[in-house]
BALOBA-1460 file (C-alpha; in Angstrom, 3 decimals):
// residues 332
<rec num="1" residu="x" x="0.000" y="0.000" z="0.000"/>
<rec num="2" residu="x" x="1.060" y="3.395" z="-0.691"/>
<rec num="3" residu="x" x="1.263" y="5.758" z="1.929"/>
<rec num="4" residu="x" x="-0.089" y="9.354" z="1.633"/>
<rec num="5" residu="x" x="4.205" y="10.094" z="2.102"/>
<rec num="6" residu="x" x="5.104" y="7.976" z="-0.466"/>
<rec num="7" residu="x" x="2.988" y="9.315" z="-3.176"/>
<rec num="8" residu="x" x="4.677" y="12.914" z="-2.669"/>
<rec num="9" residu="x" x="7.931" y="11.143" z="-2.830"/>
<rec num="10" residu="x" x="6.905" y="9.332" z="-5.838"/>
<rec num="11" residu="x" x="4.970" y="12.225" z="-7.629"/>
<rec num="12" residu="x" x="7.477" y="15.133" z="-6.813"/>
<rec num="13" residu="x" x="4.179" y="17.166" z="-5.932"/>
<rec num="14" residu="x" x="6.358" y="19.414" z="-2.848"/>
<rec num="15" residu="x" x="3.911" y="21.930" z="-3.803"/>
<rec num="16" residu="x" x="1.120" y="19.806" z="-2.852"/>
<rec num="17" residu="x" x="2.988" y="18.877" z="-0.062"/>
<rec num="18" residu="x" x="3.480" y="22.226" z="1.026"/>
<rec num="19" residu="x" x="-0.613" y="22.797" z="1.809"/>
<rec num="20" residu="x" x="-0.918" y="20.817" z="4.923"/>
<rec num="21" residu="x" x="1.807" y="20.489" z="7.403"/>
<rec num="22" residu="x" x="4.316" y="17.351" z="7.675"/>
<rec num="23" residu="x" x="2.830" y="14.477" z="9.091"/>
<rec num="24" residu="x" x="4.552" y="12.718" z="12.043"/>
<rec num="25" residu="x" x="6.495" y="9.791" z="11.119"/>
<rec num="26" residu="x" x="5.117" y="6.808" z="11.069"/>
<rec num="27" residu="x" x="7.263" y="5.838" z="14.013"/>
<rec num="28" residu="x" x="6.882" y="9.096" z="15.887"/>
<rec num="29" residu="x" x="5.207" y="8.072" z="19.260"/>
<rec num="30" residu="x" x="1.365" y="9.159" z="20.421"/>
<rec num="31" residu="x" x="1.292" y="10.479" z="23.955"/>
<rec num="32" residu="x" x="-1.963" y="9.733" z="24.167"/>
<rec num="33" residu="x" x="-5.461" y="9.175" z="22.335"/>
<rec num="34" residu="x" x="-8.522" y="11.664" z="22.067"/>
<rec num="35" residu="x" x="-11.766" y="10.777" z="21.538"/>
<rec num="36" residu="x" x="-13.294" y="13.907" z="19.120"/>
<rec num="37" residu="x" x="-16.371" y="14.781" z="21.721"/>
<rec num="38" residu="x" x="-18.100" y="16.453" z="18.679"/>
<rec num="39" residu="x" x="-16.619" y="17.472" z="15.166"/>
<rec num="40" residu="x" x="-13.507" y="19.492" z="15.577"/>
<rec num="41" residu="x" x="-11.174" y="21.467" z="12.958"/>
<rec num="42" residu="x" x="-7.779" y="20.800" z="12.363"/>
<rec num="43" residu="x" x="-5.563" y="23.828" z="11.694"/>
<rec num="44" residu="x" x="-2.148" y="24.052" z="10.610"/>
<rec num="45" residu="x" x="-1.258" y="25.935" z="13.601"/>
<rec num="46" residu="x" x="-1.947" y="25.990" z="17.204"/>
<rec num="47" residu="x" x="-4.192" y="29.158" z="16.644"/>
<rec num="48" residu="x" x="-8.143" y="29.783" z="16.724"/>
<rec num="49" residu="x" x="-7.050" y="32.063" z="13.950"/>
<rec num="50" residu="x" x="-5.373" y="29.814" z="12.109"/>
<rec num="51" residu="x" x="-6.234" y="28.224" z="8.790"/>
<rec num="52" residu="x" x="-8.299" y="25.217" z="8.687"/>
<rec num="53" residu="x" x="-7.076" y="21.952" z="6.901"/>
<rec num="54" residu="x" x="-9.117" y="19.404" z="8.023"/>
<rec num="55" residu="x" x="-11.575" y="18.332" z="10.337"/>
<rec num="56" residu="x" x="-12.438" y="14.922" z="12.811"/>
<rec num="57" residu="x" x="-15.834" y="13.765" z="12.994"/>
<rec num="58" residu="x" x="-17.158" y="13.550" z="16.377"/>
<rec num="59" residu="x" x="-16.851" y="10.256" z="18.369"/>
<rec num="60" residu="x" x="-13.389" y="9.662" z="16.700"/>
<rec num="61" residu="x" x="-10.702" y="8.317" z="18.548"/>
<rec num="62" residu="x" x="-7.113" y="9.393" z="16.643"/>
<rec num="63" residu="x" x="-3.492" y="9.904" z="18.208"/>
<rec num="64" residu="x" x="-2.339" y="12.652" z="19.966"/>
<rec num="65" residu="x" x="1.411" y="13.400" z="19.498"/>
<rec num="66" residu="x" x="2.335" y="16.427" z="21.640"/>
<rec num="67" residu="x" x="0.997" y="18.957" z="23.764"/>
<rec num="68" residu="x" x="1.086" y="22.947" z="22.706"/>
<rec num="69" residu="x" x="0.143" y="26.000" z="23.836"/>
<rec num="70" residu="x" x="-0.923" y="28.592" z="21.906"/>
<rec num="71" residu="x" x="-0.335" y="32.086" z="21.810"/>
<rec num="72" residu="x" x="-3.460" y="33.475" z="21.437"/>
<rec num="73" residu="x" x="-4.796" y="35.028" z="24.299"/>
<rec num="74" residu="x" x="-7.424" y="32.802" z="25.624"/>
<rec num="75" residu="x" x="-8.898" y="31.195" z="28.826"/>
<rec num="76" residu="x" x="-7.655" y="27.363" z="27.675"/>
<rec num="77" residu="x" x="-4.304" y="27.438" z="25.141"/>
<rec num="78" residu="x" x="-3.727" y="24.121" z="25.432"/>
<rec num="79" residu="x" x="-3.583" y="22.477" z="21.739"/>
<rec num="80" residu="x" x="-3.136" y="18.898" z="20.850"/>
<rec num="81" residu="x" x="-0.943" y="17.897" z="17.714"/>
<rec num="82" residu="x" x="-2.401" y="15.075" z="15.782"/>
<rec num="83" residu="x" x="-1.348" y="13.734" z="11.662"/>
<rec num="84" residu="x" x="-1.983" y="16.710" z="10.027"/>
<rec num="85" residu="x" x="-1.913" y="19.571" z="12.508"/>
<rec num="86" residu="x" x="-3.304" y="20.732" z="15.691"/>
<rec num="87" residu="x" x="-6.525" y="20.524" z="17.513"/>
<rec num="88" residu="x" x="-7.885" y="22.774" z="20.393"/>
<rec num="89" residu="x" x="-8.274" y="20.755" z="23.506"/>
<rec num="90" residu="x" x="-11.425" y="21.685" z="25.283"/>
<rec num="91" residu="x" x="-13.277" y="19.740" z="22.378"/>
<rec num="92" residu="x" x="-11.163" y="16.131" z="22.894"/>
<rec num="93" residu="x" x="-11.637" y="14.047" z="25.872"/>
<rec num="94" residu="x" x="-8.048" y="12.367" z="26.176"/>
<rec num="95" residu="x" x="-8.651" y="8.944" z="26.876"/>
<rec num="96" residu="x" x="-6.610" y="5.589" z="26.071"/>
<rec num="97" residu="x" x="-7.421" y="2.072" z="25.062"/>
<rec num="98" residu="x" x="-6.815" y="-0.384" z="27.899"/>
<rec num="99" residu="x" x="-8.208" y="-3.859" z="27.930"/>
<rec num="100" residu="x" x="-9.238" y="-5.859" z="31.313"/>
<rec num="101" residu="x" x="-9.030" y="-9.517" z="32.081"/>
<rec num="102" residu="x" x="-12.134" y="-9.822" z="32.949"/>
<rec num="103" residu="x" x="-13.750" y="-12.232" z="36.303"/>
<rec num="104" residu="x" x="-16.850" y="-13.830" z="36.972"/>
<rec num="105" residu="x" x="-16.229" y="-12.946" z="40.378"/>
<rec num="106" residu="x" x="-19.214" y="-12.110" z="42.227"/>
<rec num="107" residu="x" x="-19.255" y="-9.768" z="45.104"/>
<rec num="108" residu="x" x="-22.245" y="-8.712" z="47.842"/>
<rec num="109" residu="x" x="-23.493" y="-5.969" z="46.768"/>
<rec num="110" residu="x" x="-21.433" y="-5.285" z="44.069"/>
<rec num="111" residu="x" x="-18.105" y="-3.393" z="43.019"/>
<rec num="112" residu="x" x="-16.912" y="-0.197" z="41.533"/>
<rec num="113" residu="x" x="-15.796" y="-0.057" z="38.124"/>
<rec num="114" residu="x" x="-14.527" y="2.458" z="35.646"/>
<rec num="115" residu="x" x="-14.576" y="2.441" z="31.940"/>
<rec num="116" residu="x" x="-10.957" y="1.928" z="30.619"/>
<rec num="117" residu="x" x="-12.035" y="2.382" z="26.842"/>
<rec num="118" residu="x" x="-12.644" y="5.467" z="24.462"/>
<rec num="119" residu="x" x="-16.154" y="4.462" z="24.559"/>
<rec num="120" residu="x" x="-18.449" y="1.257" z="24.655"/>
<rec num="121" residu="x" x="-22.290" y="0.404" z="24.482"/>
<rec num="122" residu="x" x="-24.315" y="-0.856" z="27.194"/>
<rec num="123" residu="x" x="-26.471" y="-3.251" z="26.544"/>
<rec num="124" residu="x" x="-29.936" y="-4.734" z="27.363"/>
<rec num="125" residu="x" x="-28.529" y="-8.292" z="27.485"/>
<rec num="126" residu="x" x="-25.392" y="-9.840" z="27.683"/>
<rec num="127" residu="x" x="-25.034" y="-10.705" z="23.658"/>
<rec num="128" residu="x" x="-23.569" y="-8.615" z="21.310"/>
<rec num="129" residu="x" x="-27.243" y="-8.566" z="19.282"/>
<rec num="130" residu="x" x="-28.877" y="-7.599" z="22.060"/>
<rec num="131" residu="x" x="-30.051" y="-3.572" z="21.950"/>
<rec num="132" residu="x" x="-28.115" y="-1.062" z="22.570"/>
<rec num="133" residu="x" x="-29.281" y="1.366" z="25.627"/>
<rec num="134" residu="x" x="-26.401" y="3.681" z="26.146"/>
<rec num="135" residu="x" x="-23.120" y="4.172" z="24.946"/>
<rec num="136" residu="x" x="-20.203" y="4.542" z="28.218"/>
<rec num="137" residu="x" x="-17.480" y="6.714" z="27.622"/>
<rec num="138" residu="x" x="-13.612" y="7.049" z="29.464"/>
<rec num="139" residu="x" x="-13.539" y="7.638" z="33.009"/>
<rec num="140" residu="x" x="-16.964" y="6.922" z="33.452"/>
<rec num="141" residu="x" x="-17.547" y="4.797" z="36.708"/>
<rec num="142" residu="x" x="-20.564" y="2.582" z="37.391"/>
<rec num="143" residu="x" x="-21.266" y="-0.642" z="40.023"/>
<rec num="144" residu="x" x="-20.917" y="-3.860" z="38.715"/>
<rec num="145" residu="x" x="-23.516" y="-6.217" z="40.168"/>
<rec num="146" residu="x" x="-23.158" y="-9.355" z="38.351"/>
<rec num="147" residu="x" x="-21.258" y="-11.265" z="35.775"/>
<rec num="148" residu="x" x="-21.852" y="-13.748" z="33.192"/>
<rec num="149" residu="x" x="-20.679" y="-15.349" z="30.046"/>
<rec num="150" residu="x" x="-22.176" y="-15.512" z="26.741"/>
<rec num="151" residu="x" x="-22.143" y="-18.233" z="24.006"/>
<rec num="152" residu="x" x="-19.198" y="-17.067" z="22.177"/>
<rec num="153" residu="x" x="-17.361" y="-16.914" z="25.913"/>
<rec num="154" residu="x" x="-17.056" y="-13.328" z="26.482"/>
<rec num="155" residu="x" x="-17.473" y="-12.079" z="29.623"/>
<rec num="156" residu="x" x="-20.096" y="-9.501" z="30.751"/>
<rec num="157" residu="x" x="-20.610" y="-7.442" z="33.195"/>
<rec num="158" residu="x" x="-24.012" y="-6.204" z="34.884"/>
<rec num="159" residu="x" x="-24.125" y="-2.350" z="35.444"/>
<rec num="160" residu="x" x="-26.481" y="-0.931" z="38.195"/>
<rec num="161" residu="x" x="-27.979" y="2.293" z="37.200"/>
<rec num="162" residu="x" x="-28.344" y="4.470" z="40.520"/>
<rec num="163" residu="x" x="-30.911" y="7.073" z="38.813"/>
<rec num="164" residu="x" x="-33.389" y="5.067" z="37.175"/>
<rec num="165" residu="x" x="-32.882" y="1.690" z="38.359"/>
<rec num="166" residu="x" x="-32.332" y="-0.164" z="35.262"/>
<rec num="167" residu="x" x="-29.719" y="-2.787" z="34.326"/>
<rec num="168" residu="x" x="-27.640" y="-3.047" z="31.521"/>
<rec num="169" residu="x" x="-24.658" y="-5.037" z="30.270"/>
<rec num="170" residu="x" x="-20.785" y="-4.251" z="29.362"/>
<rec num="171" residu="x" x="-18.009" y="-6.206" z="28.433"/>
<rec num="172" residu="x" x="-15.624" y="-7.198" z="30.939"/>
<rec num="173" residu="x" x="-12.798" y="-6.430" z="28.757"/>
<rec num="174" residu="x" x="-14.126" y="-2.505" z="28.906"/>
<rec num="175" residu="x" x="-14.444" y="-2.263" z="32.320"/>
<rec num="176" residu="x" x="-11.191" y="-1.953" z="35.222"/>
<rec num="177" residu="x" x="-12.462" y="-3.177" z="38.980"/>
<rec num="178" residu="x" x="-11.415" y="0.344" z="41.377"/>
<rec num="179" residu="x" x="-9.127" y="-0.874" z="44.031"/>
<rec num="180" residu="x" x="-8.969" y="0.129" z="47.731"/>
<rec num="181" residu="x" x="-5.265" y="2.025" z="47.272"/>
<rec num="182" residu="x" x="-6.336" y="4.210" z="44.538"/>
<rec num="183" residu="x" x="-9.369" y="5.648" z="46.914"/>
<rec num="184" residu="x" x="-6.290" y="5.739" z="49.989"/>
<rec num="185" residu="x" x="-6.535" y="8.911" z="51.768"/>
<rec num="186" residu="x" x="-4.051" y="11.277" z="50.833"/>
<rec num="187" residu="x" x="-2.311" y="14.066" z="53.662"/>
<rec num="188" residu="x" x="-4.899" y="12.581" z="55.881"/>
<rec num="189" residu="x" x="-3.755" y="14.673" z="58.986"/>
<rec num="190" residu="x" x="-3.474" y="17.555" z="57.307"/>
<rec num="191" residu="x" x="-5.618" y="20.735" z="57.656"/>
<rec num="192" residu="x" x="-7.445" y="21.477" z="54.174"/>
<rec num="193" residu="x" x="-9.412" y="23.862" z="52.302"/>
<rec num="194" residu="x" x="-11.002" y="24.523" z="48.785"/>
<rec num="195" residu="x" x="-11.150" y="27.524" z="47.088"/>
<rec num="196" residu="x" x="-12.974" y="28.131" z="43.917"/>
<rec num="197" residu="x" x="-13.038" y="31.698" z="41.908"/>
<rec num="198" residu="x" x="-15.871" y="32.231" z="39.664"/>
<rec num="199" residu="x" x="-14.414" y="35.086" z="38.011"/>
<rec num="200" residu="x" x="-11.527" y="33.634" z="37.043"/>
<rec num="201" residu="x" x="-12.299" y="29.944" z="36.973"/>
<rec num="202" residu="x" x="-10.058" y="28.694" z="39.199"/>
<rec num="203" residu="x" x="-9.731" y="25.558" z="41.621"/>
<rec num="204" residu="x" x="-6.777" y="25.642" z="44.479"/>
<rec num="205" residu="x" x="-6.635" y="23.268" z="46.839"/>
<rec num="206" residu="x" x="-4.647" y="24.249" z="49.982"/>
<rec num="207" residu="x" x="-3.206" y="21.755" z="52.974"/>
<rec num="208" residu="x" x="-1.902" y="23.760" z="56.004"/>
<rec num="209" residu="x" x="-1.728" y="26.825" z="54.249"/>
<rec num="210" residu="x" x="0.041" y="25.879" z="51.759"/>
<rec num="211" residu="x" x="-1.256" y="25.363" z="48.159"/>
<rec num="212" residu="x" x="-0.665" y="21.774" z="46.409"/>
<rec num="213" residu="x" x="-3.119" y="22.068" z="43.696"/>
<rec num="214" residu="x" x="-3.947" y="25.030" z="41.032"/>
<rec num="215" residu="x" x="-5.937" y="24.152" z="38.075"/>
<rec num="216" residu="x" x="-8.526" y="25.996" z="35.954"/>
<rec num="217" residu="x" x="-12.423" y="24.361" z="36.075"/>
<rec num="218" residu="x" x="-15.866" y="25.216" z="35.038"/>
<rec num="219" residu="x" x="-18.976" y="26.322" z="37.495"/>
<rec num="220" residu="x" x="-22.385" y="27.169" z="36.439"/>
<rec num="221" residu="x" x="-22.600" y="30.471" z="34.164"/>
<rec num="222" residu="x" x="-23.164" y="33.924" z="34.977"/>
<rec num="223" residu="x" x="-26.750" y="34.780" z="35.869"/>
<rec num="224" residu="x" x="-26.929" y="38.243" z="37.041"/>
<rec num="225" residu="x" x="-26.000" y="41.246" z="39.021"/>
<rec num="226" residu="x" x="-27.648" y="42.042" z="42.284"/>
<rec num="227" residu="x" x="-26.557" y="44.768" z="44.534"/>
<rec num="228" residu="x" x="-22.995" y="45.295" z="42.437"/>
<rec num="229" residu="x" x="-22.450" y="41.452" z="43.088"/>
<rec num="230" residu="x" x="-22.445" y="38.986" z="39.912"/>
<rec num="231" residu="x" x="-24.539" y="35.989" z="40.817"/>
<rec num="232" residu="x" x="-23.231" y="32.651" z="39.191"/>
<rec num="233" residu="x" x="-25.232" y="29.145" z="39.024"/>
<rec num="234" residu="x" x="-22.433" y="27.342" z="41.471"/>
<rec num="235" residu="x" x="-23.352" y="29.127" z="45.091"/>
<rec num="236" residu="x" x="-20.755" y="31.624" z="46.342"/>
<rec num="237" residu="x" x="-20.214" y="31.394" z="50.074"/>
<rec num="238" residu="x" x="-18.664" y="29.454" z="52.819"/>
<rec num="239" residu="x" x="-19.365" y="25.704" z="52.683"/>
<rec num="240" residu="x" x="-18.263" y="21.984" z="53.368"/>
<rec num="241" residu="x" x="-17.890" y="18.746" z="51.466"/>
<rec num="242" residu="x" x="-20.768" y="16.714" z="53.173"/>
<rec num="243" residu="x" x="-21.393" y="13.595" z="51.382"/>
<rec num="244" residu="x" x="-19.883" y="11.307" z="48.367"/>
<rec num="245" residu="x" x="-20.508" y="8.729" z="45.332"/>
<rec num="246" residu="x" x="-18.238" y="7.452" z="43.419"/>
<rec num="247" residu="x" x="-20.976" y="7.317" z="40.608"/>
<rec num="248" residu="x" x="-23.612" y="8.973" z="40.094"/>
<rec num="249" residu="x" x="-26.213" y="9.059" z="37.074"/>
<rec num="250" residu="x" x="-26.806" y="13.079" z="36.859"/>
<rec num="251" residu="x" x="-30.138" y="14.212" z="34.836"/>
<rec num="252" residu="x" x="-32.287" y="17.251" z="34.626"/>
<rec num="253" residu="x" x="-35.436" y="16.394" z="35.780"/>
<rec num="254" residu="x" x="-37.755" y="18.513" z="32.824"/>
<rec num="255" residu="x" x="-37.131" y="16.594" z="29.689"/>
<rec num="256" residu="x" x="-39.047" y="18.911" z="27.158"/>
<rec num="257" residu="x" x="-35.717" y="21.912" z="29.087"/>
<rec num="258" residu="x" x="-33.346" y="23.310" z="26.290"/>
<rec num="259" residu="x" x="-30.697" y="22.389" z="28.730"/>
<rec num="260" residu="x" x="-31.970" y="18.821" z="29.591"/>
<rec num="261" residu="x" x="-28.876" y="16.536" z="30.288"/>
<rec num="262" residu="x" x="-28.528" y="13.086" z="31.049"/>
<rec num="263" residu="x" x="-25.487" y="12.169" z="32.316"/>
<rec num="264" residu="x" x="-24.778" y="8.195" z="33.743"/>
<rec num="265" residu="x" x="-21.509" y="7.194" z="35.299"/>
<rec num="266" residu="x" x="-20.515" y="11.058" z="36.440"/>
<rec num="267" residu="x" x="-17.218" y="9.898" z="38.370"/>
<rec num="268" residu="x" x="-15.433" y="11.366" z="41.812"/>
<rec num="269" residu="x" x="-18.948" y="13.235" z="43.231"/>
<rec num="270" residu="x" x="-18.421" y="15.485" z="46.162"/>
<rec num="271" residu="x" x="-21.245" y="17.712" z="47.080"/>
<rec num="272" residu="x" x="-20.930" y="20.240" z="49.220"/>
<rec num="273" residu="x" x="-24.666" y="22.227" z="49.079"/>
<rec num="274" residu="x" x="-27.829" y="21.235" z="49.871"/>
<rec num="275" residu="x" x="-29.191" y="21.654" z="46.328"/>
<rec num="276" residu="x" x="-27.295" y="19.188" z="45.177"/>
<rec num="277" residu="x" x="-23.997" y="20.719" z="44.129"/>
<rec num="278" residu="x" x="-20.913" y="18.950" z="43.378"/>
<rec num="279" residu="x" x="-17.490" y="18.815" z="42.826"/>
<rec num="280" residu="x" x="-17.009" y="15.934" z="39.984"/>
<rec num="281" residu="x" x="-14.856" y="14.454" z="36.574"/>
<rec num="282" residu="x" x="-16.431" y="15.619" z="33.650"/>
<rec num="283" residu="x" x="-16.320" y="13.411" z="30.116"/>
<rec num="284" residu="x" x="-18.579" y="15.389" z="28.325"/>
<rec num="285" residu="x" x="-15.917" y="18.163" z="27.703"/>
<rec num="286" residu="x" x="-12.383" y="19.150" z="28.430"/>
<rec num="287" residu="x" x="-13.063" y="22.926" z="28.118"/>
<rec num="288" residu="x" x="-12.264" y="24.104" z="31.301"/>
<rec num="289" residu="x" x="-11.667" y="27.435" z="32.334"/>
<rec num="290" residu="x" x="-14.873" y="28.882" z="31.441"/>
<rec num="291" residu="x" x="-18.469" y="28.680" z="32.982"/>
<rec num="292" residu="x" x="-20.885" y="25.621" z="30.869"/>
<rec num="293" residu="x" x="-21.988" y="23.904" z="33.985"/>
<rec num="294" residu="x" x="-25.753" y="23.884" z="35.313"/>
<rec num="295" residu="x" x="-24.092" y="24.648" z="38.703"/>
<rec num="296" residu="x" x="-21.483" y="21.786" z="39.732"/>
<rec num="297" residu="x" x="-17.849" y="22.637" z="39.489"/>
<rec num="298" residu="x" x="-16.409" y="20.667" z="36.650"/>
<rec num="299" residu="x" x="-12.838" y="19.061" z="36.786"/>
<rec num="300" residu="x" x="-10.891" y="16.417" z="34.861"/>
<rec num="301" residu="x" x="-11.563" y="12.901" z="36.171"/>
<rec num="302" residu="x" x="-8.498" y="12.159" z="36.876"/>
<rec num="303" residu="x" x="-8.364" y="15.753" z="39.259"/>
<rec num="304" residu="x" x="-11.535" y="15.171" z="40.052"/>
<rec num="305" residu="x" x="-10.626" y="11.302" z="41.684"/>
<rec num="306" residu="x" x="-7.364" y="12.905" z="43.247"/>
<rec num="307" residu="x" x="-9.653" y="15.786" z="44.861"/>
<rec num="308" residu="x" x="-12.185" y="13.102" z="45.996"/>
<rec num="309" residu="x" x="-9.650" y="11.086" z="48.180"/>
<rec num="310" residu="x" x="-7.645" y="14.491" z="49.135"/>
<rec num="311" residu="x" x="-10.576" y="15.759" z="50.895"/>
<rec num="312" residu="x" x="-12.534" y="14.744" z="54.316"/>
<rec num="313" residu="x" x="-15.025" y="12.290" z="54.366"/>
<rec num="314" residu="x" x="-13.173" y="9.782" z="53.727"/>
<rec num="315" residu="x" x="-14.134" y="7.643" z="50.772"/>
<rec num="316" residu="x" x="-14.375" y="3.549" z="51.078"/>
<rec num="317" residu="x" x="-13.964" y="1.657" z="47.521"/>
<rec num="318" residu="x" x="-17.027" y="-0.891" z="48.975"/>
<rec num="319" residu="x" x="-19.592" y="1.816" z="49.533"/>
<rec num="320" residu="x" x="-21.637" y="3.786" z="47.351"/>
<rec num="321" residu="x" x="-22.014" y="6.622" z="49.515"/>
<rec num="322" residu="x" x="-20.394" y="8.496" z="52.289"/>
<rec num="323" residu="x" x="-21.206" y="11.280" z="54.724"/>
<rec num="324" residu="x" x="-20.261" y="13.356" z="57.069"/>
<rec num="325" residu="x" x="-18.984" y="17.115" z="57.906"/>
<rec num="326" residu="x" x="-15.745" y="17.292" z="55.693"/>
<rec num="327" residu="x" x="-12.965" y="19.733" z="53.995"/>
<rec num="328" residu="x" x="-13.705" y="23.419" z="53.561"/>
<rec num="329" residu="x" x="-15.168" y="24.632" z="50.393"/>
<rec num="330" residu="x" x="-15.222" y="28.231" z="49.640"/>
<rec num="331" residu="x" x="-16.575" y="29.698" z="46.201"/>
<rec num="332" residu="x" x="-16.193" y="33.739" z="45.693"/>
């Protein structure tokens, strides 16, 4: 087969060749993959401005090569170089490909597990014919309360939905069983806080006055101004992590809403208002650094899983839920 390389070489076209930037070598090493979240442009430089070459349908998964920043002046300048340029990063979820040994093991009352694949579909039964009720996506995380194998001898696992209490069915291979060290508390002695900026986006985490974690995230938008005071959908004020889920299906509750959402598998959930407010990993975007929440505070997973054994209550990697008066959270 001839490569698109090897037909410059062949045809002397270094005109042609000139259009779209050099490919990476067919031996250059990914850093990672991206799943295209929707359809995204590829330009020929790491530049809104730039000139667009290409594009990536959404639901893609392609390589990722390097990380860039750009120099435009924006809230998020991190830029991902892929084959024939560069892509802006709040519109990739960077995932990878990771296959599981899976187990019929059975466990009371279940286990937690997290999706370890760009994306897979849940299904209605455990056979590949049977319909197709969702599709799972990186980082998700979900209880697994069963397992079984099918005719062809792949292995299956039973996913509890904690929303709507309905069942469906994933691959083994798809799914990674959460151990107890990953959820180990971390600085457990240590005095904590949260602080959260709405105006400038902004997550610090601080541990006896001194800050170990800086990172941009994404609240609820701007509503309006009362009394000189801008009032955000994410509640400003003085307030504490109270309770925890590892998973949690998240839906709006009016389905004929413009901003209906329905959400399963929302990973690393630590709420910290009565309302229902959260602190949680977000697949559904990698934009952060700019309100486009309905009100929860948006991280990575990833950050979001790091923040969610940082902080006070304690999490347990055997129980769906935890309470209790925990780490500071203040939002300004």
């Amino acid at each position: 087969m001839i490569t698109r390389r090897d037909f410059l070489k062949l045809s002397g076209l270094g005109l042609a060749a000139s259009i779209l930037p050099p490919i990476p070598p067919d031996e250059a090493p990914r850093t990672m993959l991206g799943r295209a979240i929707r359809q995204i442009e590829i330009y020929d430089r790491p530049s809104l401005s730039a000139k667009t070459v290409s594009s990536i349908w959404g639901e893609t998964v392609f390589d990722i090569y390097d990380t860039v920043l750009s120099d435009d002046e924006h809230y998020n300048r991190t830029w991902y170089a892929v084959r024939r340029g560069y892509v802006y990063s709040g519109r990739v979820q960077p995932v990878q490909w990771k296959l599981q040994k899976p187990s019929l093991e059975k466990v009371k009352g279940g286990y937690l597990g997290e999706i370890s694949v760009p994306y897979t579909s849940a299904k209605s039964w455990p056979h590949p014919r049977s319909e197709t009720r969702n599709r799972f996506y990186y980082g998700q995380t979900h209880w697994i309360t069963d397992a079984r194998r099918d005719e062809f001898g792949t292995v299956w696992y039973e996913v509890a939905d904690d929303r709507f209490q309905m069942w469906s069915w994933v691959k083994g291979e798809h799914l990674r069983r959460v151990t107890a060290e990953e959820l180990a508390p971390i600085a457990p002695k240590a005095e904590k806080r949260i602080e959260v900026s709405l105006a400038e986006q902004t997550f610090q985490c601080f541990e006896d006055g001194v800050q170990v974690l800086d990172v941009l995230c994404s609240t609820g938008p701007y509503l309006r101004t009362e009394n000189g005071q801008r009032v955000y959908g994410t509640p400003s004020g003085d307030h504490a992590i109270t309770r925890k889920r590892a998973s949690r299906h998240m839906a709006g509750d009016d389905l004929a809403s413009d901003d209906f959402y329905d959400l399963p598998g929302v990973p690393w959930v630590s709420y910290f208002h009565w309302w229902g407010v959260s602190i949680h990993g977000t697949y559904w975007h990698n934009d952060y650094g700019r309100p486009r929440s309905h009100g929860c505070i948006n991280l990575p997973p990833e950050t979001a899983k790091w923040v969610y054994r940082w902080t006070l209550p304690q999490p347990f990697v055997d129980k769906q839920a935890v309470e209790g008066k925990g780490t500071a959270v203040i939002v300004f």
